[in-house]
C-alpha positions in Angstrom: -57.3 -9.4 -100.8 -54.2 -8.0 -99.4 -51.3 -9.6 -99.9 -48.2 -9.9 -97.8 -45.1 -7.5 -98.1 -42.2 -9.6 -99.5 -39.2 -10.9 -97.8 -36.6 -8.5 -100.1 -38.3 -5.7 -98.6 -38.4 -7.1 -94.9 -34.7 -8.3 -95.2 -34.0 -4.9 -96.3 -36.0 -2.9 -93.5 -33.9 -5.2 -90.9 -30.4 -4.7 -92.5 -30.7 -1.2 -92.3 -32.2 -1.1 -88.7 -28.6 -3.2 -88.0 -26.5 -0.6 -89.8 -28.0 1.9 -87.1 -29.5 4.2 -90.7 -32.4 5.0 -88.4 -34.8 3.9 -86.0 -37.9 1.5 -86.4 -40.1 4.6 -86.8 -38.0 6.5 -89.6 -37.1 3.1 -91.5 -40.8 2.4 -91.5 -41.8 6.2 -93.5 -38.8 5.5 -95.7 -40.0 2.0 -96.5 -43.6 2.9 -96.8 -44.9 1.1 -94.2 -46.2 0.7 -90.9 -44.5 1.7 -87.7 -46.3 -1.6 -86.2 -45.4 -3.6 -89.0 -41.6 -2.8 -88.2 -41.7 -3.3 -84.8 -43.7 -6.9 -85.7 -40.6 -7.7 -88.1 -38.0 -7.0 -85.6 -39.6 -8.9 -83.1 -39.7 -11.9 -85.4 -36.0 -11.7 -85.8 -35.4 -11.4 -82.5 -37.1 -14.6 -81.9 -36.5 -16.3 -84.4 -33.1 -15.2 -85.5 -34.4 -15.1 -89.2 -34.8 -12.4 -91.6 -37.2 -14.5 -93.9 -41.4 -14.6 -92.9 -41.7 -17.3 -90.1 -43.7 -20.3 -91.8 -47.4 -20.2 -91.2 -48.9 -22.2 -89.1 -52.1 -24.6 -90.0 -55.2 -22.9 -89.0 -57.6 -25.3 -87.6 -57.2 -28.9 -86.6 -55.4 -31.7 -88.7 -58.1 -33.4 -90.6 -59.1 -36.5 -89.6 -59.4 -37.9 -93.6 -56.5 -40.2 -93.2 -55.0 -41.8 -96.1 -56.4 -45.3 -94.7 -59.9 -43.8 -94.5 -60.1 -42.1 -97.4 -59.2 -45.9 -99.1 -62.1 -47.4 -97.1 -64.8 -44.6 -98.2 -63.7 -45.0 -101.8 -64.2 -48.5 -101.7 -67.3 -49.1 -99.9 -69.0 -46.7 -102.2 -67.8 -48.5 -105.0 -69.2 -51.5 -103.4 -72.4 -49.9 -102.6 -73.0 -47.1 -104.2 -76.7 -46.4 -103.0 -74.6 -46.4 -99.1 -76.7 -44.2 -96.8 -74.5 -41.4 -95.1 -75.5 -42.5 -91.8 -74.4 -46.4 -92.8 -71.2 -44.7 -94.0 -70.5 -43.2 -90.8 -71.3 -46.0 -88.8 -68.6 -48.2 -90.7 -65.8 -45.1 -90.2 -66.5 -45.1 -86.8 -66.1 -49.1 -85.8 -63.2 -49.5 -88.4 -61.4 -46.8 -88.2 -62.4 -45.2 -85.2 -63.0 -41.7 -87.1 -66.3 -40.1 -85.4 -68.0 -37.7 -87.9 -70.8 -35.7 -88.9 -73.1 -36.6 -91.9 -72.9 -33.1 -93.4 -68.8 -33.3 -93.0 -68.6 -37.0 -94.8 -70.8 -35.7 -97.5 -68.2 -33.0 -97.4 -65.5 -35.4 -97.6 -67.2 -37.6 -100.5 -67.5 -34.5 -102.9 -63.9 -33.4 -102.2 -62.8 -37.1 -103.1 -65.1 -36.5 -106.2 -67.0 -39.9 -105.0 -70.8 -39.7 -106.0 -73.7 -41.0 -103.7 -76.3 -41.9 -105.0 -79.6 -43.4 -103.7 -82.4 -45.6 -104.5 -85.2 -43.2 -105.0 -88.6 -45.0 -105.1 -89.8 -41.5 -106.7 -90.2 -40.4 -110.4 -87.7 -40.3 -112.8 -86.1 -37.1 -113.8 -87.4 -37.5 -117.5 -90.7 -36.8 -117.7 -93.0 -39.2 -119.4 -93.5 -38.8 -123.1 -97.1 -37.0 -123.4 -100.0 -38.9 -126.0 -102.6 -36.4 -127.6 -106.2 -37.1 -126.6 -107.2 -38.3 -129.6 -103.9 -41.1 -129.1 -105.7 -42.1 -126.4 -109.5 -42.5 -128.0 -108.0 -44.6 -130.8 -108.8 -41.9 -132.9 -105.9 -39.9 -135.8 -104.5 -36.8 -135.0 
């Protein structure tokens, strides 16, 4: 992945367009890098009046895992641990007023490292120990 040129070299690129050494273009080939990339620096400063990287904003909305919902999911599972997702939601959405997809709460319980488990009426994951025939027939091995 490519990783972002460091503010030493950006501060540097800037001062030097200040001390009138050259223009964007030349201080770009002597820097090694992109004519676009000096123009984007300079146009930063300008704004912002810094030499350092603006701070990056958040991509994507705020998530809506408050601290106070987060408490209630950990202990209603804790409660009920066999909790259907859809019962889960329901209780986010009339306390807490938090609307929410099942495959994002699931989300949510794994990153809070909660486990959900069900009641599965199914078989067991052992398997059932296995009898020889003869076992069976009352006879001997």
């Amino acid at each position: 992945m490519p990783q972002a040129y460091s503010d030493d070299l950006r501060g540097k690129l800037l001062e030097a367009y200040e001390a009138e050494r050259g223009s964007l273009r030349a201080l770009a080939l002597q820097f090694g890098v992109s004519w676009g990339y000096s123009k984007k620096i300079r146009g930063q400063q300008l704004e912002t009046g810094k030499k350092e990287r603006p701070q990056q904003a958040q991509h994507g909305p705020a998530s809506r895992l408050t601290p106070e919902a987060e408490q209630q999911l950990r202990a209603v599972v804790r409660q009920q641990p066999d909790i259907t997702l859809a019962e889960l939601q329901k209780q986010l959405a009339t306390s807490q007023g938090i609307k929410i997809s099942c495959s994002r709460l699931w989300v949510w319980l794994r990153r809070l490292g909660l486990r959900h488990k069900k009641n599965s009426s199914g078989r067991k994951n052992k398997r059932a120990r296995k009898t020889s025939g003869a076992a069976m027939r009352g006879g001997s091995k």
